[in-house]
C-alpha positions in Angstrom: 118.9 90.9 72.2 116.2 90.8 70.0 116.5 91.7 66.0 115.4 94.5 64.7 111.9 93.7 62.3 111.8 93.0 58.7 110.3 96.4 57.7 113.0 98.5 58.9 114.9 97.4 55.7 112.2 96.4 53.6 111.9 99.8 51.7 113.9 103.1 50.9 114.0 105.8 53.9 113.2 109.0 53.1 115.2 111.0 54.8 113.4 113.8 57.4 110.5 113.2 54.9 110.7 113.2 51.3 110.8 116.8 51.1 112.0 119.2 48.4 112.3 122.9 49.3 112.5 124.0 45.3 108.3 122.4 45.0 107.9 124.2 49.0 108.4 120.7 50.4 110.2 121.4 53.3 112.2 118.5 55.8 110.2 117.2 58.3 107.0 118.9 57.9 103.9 116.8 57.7 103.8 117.7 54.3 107.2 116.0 53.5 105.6 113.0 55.9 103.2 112.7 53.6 104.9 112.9 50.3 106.5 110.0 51.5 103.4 108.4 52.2 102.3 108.8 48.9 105.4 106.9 47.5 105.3 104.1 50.0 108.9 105.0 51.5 109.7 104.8 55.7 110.4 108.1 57.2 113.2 109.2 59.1 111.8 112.4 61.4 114.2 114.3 64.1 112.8 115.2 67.7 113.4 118.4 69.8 112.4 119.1 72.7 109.8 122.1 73.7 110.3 124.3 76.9 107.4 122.5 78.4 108.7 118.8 77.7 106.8 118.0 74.0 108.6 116.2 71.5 109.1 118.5 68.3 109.7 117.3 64.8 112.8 119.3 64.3 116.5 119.1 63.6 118.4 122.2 64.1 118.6 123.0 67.8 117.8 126.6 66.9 115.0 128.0 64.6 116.4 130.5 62.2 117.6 128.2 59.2 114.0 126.6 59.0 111.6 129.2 60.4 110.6 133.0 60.8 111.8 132.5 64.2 114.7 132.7 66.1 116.6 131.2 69.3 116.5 128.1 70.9 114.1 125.4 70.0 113.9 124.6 73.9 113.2 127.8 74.9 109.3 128.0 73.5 106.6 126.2 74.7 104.7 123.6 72.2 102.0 126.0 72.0 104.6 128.9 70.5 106.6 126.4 68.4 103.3 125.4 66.7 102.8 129.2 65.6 105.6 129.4 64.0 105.5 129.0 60.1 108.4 127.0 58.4 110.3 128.6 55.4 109.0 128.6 52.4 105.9 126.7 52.7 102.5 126.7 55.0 103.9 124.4 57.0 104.5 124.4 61.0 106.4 122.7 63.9 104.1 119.8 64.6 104.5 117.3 67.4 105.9 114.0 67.4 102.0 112.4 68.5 100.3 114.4 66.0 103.0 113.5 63.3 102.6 109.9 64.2 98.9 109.9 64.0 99.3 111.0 60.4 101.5 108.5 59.2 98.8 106.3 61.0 100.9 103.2 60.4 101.2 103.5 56.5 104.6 103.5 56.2 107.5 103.0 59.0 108.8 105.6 60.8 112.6 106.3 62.4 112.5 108.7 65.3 116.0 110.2 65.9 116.4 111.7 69.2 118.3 114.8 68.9 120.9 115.1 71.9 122.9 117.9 73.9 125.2 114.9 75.1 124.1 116.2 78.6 122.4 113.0 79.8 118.9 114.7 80.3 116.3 112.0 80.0 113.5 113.9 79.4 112.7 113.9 75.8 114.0 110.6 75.3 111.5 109.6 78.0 108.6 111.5 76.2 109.4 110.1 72.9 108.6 106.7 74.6 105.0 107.6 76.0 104.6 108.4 72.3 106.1 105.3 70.8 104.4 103.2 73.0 101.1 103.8 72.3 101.5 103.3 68.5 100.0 100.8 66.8 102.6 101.7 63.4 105.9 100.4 62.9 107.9 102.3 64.8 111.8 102.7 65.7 114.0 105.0 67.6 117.4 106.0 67.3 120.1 108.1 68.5 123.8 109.9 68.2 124.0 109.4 72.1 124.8 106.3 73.9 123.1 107.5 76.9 119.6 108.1 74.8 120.0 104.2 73.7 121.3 102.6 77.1 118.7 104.5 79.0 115.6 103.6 76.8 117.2 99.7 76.9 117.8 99.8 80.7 113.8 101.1 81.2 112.1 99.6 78.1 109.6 97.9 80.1 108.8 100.5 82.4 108.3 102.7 79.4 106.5 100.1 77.8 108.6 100.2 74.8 110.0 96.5 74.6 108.6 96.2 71.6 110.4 99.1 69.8 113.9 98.7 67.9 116.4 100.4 69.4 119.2 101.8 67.4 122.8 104.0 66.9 123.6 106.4 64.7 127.1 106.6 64.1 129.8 107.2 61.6 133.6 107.6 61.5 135.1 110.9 62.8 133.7 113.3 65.9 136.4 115.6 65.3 134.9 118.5 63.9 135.2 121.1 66.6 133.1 123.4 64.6 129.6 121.5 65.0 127.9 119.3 67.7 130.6 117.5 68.9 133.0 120.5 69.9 132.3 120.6 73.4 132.4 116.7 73.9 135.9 115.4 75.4 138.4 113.8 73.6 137.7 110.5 75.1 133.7 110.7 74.4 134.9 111.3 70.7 136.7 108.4 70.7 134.4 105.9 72.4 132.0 107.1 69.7 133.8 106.5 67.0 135.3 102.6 68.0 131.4 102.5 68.8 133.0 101.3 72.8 129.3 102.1 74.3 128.2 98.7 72.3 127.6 97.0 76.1 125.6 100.0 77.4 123.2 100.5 74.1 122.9 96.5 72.3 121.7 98.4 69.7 119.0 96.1 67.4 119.9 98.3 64.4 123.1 100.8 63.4 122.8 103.8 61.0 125.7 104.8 59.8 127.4 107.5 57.3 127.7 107.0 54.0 131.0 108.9 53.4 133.0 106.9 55.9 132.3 103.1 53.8 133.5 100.5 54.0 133.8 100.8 57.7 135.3 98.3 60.2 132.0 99.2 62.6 129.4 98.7 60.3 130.8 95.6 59.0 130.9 94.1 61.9 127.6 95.1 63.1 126.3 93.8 59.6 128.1 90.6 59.5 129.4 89.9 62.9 126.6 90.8 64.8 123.7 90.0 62.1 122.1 93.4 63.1 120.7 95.5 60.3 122.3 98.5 59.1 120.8 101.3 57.4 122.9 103.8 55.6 122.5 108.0 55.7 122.7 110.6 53.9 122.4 108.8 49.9 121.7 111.6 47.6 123.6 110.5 44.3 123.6 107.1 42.5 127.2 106.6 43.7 126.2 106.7 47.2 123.3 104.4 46.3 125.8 101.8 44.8 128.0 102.1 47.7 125.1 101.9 51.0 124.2 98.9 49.3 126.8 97.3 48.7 128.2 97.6 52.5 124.6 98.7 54.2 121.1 96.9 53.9 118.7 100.0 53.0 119.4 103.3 52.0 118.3 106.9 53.9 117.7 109.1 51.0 117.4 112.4 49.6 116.0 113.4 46.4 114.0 110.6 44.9 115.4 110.7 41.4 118.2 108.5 42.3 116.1 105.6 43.2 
């Protein structure tokens, strides 16, 4: 297993863009992508994927909190996503290719691949003809061991053997209220004692900053020598504590830096 490069640690994250919805700065928008930019931080953007197999920059699986639209991000076509204006700025839905092209290698960006848990390959398979055609740094990551294991198993057929690939992970998968609810018991739990490690080698972990210290990213850290990058840090406390157990932070709001 290779190690993940330098830069992924070597500056601040910012985290879905440096965005701040009070100045109409809204998360990953290219105008967030570019604030970022402008302060010299990586970028940490979320992928969806469209109706007709596009790679989205978008979190939510459904458009309502973020947009003047409504339903399932997966049931518009890239062409009807990119209509649609974001909340409170001029903002729209922008694809992963054109969002890359922007960034145009200035700063690093982390793709996170967004995940049903239904071992659909698709989008993790378009992110990779994006990825591997970029000339920027460049990383992707993922909630779902399958995303990770896949993209490892077919990195050269993908041509993405040069891109770090990493887990996102943190301590408990037991609220039943949000995207874990409808995974089993066992899934949870192989999550959470990170038991996919043989399946996804992951060259970099992300992990939550409310569950340190942690046994898993210690040991990934100092066991394993892998990197590990620590989400969400919004106040100085959580600063202190990422870097004290974590080697860069994923931020929110720049004044605590």
């Amino acid at each position: 297993m290779s190690l993940a490069p330098a830069w992924l640690t070597a500056r601040p994250i910012a985290h879905r863009g440096l965005h701040d919805a009070s100045h109409g700065v809204i998360e990953n928008t290219v105008s967030a992508a570019r604030a970022a930019v402008e302060r010299g931080y990586g970028i940490e953007c979320d992928v969806q994927l469209s109706r007709d197999g596009e790679a989205v920059i978008f979190h939510d699986f459904t458009l309502e909190r973020l947009t003047q639209g409504q339903g399932r991000v997966d049931d518009l076509s890239v062409t009807q996503l990119r209509k649609l204006k974001m909340r409170g700025c001029d903002d729209r839905i922008t694809t992963l290719a054109d969002f890359c092209a922007m960034v145009n290698g200035h700063v690093p960006i982390t793709v996170e691949i967004k995940s049903r848990f239904n071992a659909d390959p698709r989008l993790a398979e378009r992110v990779a003809s994006v990825v591997a055609d970029y000339a920027g740094p460049i990383c992707i990551e993922s909630f779902d061991p399958f995303v990770i294991a896949h993209l490892r198993t077919h990195r050269q057929g993908l041509r993405i053997a040069h891109v770090p690939l990493g887990m996102i992970a943190q301590a408990h998968y037991d609220d039943l209220e949000d995207e874990w609810a409808h995974l089993s018991i066992d899934a949870r739990r192989s999550l959470a004692e990170f038991l996919h490690y043989e399946a996804t080698q992951p060259q970099f972990l992300s992990f939550g900053v409310r569950d340190l210290p942690h046994a898993v990213a210690h040991l990934c850290r100092r066991g394993l020598g892998i990197p590990v990058t620590i989400w969400t840090v919004r106040t100085a406390a959580d600063r202190e504590l990422a870097l004290t157990w974590g080697d860069q932070i994923v931020f929110e709001g720049s004044g605590i830096l």
